[in-house]
One Martini backbone bead per residue (centre of mass of N, CA, C, O) as a GRO file, in nm:
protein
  334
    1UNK     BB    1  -2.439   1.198   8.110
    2UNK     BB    2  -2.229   1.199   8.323
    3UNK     BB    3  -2.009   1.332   8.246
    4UNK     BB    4  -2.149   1.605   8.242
    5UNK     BB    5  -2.285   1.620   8.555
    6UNK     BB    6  -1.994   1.611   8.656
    7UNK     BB    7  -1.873   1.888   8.513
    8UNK     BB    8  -2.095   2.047   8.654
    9UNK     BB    9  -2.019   1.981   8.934
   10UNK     BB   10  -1.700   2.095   8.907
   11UNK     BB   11  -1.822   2.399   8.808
   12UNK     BB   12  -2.016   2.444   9.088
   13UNK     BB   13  -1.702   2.406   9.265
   14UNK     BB   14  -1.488   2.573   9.103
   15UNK     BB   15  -1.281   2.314   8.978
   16UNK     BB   16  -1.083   2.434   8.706
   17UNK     BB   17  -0.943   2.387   8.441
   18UNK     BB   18  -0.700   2.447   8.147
   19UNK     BB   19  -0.895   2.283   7.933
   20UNK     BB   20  -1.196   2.230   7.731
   21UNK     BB   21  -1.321   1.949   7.523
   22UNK     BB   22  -1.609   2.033   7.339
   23UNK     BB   23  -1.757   1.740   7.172
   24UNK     BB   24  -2.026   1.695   6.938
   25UNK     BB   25  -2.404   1.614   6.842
   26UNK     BB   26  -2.493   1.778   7.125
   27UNK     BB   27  -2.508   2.076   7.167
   28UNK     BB   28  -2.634   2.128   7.444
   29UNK     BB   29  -2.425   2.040   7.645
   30UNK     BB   30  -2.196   2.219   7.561
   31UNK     BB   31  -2.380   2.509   7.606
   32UNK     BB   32  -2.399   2.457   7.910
   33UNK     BB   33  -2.119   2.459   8.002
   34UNK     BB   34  -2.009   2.750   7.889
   35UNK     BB   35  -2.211   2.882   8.042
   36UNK     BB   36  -2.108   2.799   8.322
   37UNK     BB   37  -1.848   2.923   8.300
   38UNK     BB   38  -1.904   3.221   8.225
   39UNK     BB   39  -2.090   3.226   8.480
   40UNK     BB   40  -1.780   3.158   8.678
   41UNK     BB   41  -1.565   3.366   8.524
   42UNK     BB   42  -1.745   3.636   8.374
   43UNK     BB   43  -1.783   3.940   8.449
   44UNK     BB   44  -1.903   4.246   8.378
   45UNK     BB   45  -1.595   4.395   8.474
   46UNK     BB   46  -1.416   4.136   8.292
   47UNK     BB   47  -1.496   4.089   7.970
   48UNK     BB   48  -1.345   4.324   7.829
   49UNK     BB   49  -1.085   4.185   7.917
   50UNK     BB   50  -1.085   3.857   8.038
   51UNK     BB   51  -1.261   3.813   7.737
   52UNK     BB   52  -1.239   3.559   7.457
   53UNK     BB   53  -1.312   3.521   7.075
   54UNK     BB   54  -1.318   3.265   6.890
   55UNK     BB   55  -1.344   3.165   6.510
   56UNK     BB   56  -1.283   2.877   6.315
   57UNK     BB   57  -1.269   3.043   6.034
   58UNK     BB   58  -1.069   3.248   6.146
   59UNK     BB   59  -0.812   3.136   6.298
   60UNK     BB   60  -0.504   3.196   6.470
   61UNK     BB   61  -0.307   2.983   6.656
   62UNK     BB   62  -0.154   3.206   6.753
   63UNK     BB   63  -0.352   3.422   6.882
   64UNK     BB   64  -0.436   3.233   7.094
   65UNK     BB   65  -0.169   3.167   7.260
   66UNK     BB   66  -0.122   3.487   7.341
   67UNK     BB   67  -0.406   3.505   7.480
   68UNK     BB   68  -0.350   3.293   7.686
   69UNK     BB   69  -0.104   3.416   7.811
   70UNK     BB   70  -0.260   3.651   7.919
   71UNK     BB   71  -0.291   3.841   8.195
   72UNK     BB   72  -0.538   3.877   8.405
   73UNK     BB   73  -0.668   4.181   8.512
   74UNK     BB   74  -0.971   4.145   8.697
   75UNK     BB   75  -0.974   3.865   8.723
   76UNK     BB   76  -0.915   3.524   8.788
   77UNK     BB   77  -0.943   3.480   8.437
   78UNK     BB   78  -0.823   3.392   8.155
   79UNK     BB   79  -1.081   3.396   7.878
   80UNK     BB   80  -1.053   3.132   7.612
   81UNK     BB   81  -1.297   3.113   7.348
   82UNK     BB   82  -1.406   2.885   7.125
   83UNK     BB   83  -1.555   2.836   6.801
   84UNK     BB   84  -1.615   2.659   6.584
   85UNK     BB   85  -1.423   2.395   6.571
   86UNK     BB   86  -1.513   2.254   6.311
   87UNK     BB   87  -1.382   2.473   6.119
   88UNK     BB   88  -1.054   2.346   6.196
   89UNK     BB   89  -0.778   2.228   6.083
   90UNK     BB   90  -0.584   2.005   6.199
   91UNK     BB   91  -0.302   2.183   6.158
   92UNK     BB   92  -0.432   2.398   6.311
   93UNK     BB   93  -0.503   2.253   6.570
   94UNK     BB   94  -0.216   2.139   6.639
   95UNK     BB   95  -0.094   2.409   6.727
   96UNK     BB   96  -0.240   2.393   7.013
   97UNK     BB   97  -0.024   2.169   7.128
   98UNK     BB   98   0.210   2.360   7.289
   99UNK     BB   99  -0.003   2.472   7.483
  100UNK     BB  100  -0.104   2.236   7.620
  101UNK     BB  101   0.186   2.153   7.732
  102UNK     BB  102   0.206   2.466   7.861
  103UNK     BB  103  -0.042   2.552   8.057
  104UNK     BB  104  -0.171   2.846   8.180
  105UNK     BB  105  -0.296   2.880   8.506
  106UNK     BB  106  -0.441   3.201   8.448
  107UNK     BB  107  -0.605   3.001   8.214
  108UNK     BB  108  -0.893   2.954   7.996
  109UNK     BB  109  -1.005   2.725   7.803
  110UNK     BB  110  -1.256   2.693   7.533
  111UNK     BB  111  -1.353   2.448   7.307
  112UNK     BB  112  -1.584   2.448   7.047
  113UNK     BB  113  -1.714   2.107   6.850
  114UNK     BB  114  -2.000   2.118   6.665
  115UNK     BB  115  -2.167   1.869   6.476
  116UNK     BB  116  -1.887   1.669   6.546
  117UNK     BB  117  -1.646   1.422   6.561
  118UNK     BB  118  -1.433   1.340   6.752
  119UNK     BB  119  -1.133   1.253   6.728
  120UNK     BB  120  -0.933   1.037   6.925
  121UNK     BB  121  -0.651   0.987   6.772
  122UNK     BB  122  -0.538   1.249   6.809
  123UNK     BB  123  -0.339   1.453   6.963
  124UNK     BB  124  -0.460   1.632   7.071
  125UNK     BB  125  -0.689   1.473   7.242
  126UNK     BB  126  -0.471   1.378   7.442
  127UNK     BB  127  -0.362   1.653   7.540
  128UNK     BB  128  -0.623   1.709   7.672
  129UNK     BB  129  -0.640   1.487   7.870
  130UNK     BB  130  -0.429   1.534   8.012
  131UNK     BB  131  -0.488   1.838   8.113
  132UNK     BB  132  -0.812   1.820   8.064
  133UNK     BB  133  -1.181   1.851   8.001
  134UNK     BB  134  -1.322   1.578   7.796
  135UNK     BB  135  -1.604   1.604   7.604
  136UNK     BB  136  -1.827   1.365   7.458
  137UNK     BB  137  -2.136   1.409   7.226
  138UNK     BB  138  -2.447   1.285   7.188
  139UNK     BB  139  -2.777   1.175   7.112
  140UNK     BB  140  -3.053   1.050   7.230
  141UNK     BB  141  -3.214   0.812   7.321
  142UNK     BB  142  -3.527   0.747   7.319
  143UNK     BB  143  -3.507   0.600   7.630
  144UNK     BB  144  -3.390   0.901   7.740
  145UNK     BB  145  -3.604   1.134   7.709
  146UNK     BB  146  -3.791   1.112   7.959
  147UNK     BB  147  -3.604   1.103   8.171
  148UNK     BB  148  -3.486   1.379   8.100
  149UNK     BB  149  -3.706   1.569   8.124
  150UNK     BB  150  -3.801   1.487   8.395
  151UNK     BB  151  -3.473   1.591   8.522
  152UNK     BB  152  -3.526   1.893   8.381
  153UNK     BB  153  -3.735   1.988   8.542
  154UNK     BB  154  -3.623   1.907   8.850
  155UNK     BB  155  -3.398   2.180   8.773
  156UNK     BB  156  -3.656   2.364   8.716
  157UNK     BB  157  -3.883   2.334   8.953
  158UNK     BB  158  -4.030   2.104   8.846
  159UNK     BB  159  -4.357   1.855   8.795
  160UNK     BB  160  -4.411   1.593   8.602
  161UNK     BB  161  -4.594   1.357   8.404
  162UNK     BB  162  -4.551   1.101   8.234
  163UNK     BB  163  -4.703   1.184   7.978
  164UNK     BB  164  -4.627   1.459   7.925
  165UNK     BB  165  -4.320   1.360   7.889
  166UNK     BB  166  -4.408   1.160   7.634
  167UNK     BB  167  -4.552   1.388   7.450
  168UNK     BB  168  -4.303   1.594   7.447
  169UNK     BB  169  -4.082   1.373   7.303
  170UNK     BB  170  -4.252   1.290   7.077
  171UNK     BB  171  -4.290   1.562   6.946
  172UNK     BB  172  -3.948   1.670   6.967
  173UNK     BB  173  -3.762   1.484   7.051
  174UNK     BB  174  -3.417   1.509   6.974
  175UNK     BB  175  -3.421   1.801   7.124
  176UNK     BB  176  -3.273   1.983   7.394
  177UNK     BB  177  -3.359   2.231   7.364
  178UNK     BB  178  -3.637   2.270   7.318
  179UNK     BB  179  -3.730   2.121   7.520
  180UNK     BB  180  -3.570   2.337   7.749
  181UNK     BB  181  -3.772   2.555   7.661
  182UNK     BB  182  -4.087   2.432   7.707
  183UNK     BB  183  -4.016   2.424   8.029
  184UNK     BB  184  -3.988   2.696   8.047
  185UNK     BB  185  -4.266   2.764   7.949
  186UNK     BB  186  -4.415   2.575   8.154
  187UNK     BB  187  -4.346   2.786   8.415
  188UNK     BB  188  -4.458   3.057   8.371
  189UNK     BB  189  -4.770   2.925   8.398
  190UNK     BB  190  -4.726   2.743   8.611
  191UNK     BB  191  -4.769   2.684   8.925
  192UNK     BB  192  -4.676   2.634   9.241
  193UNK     BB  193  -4.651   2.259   9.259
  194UNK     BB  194  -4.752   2.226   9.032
  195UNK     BB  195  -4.830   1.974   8.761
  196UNK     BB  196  -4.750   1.876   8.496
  197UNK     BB  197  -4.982   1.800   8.201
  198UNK     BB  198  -5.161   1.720   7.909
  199UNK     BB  199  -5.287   2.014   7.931
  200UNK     BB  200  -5.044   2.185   7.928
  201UNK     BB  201  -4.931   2.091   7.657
  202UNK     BB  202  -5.187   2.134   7.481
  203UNK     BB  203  -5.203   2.466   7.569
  204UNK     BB  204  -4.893   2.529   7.552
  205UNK     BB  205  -4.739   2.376   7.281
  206UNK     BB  206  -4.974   2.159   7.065
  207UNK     BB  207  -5.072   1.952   7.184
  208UNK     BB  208  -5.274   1.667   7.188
  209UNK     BB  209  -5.419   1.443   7.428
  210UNK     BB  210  -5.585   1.231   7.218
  211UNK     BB  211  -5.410   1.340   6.928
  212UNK     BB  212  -5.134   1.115   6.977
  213UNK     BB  213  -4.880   0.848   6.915
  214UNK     BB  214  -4.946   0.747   7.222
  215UNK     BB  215  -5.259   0.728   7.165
  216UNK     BB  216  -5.222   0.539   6.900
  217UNK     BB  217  -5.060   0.307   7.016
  218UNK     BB  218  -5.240   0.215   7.237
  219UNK     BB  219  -5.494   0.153   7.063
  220UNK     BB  220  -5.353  -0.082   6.918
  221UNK     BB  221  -5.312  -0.272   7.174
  222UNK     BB  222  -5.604  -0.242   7.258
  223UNK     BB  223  -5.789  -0.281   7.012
  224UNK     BB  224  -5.869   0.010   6.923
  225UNK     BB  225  -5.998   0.130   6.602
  226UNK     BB  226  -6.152   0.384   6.625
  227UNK     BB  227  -5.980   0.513   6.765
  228UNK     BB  228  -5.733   0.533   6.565
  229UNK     BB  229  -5.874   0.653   6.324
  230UNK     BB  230  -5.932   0.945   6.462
  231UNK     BB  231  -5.583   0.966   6.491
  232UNK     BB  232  -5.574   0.948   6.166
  233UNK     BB  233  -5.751   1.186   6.106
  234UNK     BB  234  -5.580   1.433   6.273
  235UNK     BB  235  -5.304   1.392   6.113
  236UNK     BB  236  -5.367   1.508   5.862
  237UNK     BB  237  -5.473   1.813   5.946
  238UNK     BB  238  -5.211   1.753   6.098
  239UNK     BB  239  -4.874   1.747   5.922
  240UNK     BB  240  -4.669   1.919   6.099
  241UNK     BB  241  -4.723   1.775   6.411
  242UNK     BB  242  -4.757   1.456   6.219
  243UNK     BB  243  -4.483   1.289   6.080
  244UNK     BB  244  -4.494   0.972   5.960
  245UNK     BB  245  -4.199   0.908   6.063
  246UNK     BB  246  -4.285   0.938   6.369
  247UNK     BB  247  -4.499   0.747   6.359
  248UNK     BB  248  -4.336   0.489   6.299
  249UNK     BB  249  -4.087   0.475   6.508
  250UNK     BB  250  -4.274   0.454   6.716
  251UNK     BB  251  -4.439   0.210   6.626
  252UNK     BB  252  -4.189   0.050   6.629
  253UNK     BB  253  -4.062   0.097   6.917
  254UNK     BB  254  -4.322  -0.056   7.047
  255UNK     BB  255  -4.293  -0.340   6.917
  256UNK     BB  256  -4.016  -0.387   7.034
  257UNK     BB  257  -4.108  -0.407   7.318
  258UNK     BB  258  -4.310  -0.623   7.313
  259UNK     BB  259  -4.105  -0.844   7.199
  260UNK     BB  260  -3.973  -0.841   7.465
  261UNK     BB  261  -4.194  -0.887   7.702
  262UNK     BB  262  -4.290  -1.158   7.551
  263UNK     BB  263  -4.015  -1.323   7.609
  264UNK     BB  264  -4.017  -1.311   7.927
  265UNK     BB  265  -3.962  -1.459   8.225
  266UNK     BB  266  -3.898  -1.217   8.445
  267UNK     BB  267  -4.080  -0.956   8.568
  268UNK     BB  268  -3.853  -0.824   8.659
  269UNK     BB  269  -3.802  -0.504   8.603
  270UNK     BB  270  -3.959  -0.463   8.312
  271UNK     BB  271  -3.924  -0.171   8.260
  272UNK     BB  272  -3.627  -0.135   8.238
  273UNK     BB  273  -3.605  -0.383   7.994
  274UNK     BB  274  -3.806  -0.218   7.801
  275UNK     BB  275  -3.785   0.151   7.837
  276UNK     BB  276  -3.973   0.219   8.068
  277UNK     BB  277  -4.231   0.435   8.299
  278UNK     BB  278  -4.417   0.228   8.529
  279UNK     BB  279  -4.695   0.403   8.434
  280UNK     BB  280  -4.673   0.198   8.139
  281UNK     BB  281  -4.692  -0.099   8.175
  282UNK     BB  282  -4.960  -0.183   8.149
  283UNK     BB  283  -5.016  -0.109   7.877
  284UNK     BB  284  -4.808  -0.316   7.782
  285UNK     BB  285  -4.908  -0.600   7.888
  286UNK     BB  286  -5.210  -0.603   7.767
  287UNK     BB  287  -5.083  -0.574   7.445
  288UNK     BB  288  -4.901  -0.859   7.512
  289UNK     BB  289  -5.151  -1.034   7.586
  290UNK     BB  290  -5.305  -0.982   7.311
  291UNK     BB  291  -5.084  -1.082   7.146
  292UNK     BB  292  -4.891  -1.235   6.960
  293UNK     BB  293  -4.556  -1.311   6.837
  294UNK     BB  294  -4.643  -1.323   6.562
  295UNK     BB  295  -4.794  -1.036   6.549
  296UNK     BB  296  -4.565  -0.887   6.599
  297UNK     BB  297  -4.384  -0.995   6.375
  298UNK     BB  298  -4.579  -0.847   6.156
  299UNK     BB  299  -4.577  -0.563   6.269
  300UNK     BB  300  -4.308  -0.486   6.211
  301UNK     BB  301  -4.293  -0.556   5.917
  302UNK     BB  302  -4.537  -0.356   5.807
  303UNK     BB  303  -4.390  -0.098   5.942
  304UNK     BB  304  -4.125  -0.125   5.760
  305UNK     BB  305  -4.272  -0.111   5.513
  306UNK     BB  306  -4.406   0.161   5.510
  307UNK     BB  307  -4.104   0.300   5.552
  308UNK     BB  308  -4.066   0.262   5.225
  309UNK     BB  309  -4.333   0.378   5.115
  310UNK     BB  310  -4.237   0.680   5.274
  311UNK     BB  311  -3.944   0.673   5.089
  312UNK     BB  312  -3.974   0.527   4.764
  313UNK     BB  313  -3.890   0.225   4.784
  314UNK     BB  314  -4.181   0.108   4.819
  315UNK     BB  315  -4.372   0.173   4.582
  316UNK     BB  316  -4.650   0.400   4.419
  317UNK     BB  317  -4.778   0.683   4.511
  318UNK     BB  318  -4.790   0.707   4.858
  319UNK     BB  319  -4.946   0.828   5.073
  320UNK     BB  320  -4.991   0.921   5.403
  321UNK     BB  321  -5.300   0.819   5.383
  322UNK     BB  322  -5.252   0.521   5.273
  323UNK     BB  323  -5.058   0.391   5.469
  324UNK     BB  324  -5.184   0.446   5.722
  325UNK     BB  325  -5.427   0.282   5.657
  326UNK     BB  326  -5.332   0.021   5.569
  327UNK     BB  327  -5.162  -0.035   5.835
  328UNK     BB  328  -5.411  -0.050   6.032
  329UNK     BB  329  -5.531  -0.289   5.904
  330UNK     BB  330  -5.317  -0.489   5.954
  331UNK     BB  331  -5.280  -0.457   6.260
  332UNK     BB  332  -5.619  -0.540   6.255
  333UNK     BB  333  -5.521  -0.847   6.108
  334UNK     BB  334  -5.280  -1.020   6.223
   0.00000   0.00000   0.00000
């Protein structure tokens, strides 16, 4: 992500290379660059003269490179935009080697490379790296997401409290578009200054403020086995926004989590070292105070066969309704 935010940032003073190449399975990063660079590069009286695109599948590479060497008309560059460049065959990406080495000053060229790993290996990839700026990006981990929310909200002039942020992460998962658009529309109905919370979320999203991942791993930490069962029998009723995979991955990385506190010898900095919020340690304290190390490992045990039954690899016949009763009792058995 610094990366990301560095090349955001020399894109906001102006700063502008002859060459982009944005790569990676995180597509929201490639696309806020692109919207970036089109927004202080293309304007209105400029974009049919100045602003060419073309698509992965049909491109040739003679075409792009006569593109790139002409002359901007009315902007002060010309701008050629690549798009689907992940089904470009290698053989005709290295075509566009030629043009690398001996890139127009007055052109910006800006290649996206979406939902594929792009090889470093390449010459492409090297002739790239050598004249302008290359992105590579891939998907938050888990413990990045509500941190993203978070910063994400701060950018768009919003204040989130930490539940609100991992209601919200823990619902929509690592799909960074959608996050941020959730957020754009929870700008439009909170007042200026206000707090978005647990209930803006539920009145605007469409999560429980009470029966949600977050607080099903909680009841289960601090053992309030009825709180458990009443918001897993909400997930049943609820079974579109609340699929067992996502819920066992959460309630996953929960114990995993309580199993790093539990071994810890030293208090500090505790938030940053098992990759939480400061704002819910007291709650992971608590409920690794109330377990011992062996049932933290036999709930992780647990919660992996249950993963293997709702993917039918261990067991037969079992749904999501038998699994999740079953594993509840489990854990509450330790």
């Amino acid at each position: 992500m610094k990366e990301f935010y560095t090349l955001l940032s020399k894109i906001e003073k102006n700063q502008f290379s002859p060459f982009y190449l944005l790569a990676g399975t995180e597509g929201y990063f490639i696309d806020v660059i692109t919207d970036a660079l089109i927004s202080k590069l293309v304007k209105e009286d400029s974009k049919d003269f100045d602003c060419t695109y073309f698509y992965g599948k049909e491109i040739v590479p003679s075409d792009i490179i006569e593109t790139a060497k002409r002359y901007p008309i009315i902007a002060k560059y010309n701008v050629v935009i690549i798009k689907e460049a992940q089904f470009i065959s290698k053989e005709l990406l290295d075509e566009l080697i030629s043009y690398l080495e001996n890139p127009m000053p007055h052109s910006i060229v800006i290649l996206n490379y979406k939902n594929k790993v792009f090889n470093k290996t390449r010459k492409f990839y090297k002739a790239a790296l050598k004249i302008g700026e290359v992105l590579l990006v891939k998907p938050l981990y888990d413990n990045q997401l509500v941190p993203w929310v978070m910063n994400q909200a701060d950018q768009l002039n919003l204040s989130i409290d930490p539940k609100a942020a991992v209601m919200l992460s823990q619902f929509i998962g690592a799909d960074l578009s959608t996050l941020n658009n959730e957020l754009i529309k929870l700008k439009l109905v909170v007042n200026d200054g206000e707090v978005i919370t647990d209930e803006h979320i539920e009145s605007h999203v469409g999560i429980s403020k009470e029966f949600n991942n977050f607080e099903f791993q909680k009841a289960i930490g601090i053992g309030k086995f009825s709180k458990a069962f009443q918001i897993i029998q909400y997930f049943y009723r609820n079974p579109k926004n609340n699929p067992l995979t996502l819920t066992l991955s959460t309630l996953y990385s929960y114990f995993q989590k309580l199993l790093i506190l539990k071994g810890l010898k030293n208090e500090s900095n505790v938030a940053s070292v098992i990759a939480v919020n400061p704002y819910f340690i007291n709650d992971y304290k608590a409920a690794a105070n109330r377990l011992t190390m062996r049932q933290i490992t036999m709930g992780l045990k647990h919660i992996f066969e249950a993963d293997l039954k709702s993917k039918g690899i261990e067991g037969v016949n079992n749904d999501s309704k038998s699994i999740l009763e079953e594993l509840l009792i489990k854990l509450f058995t330790l």
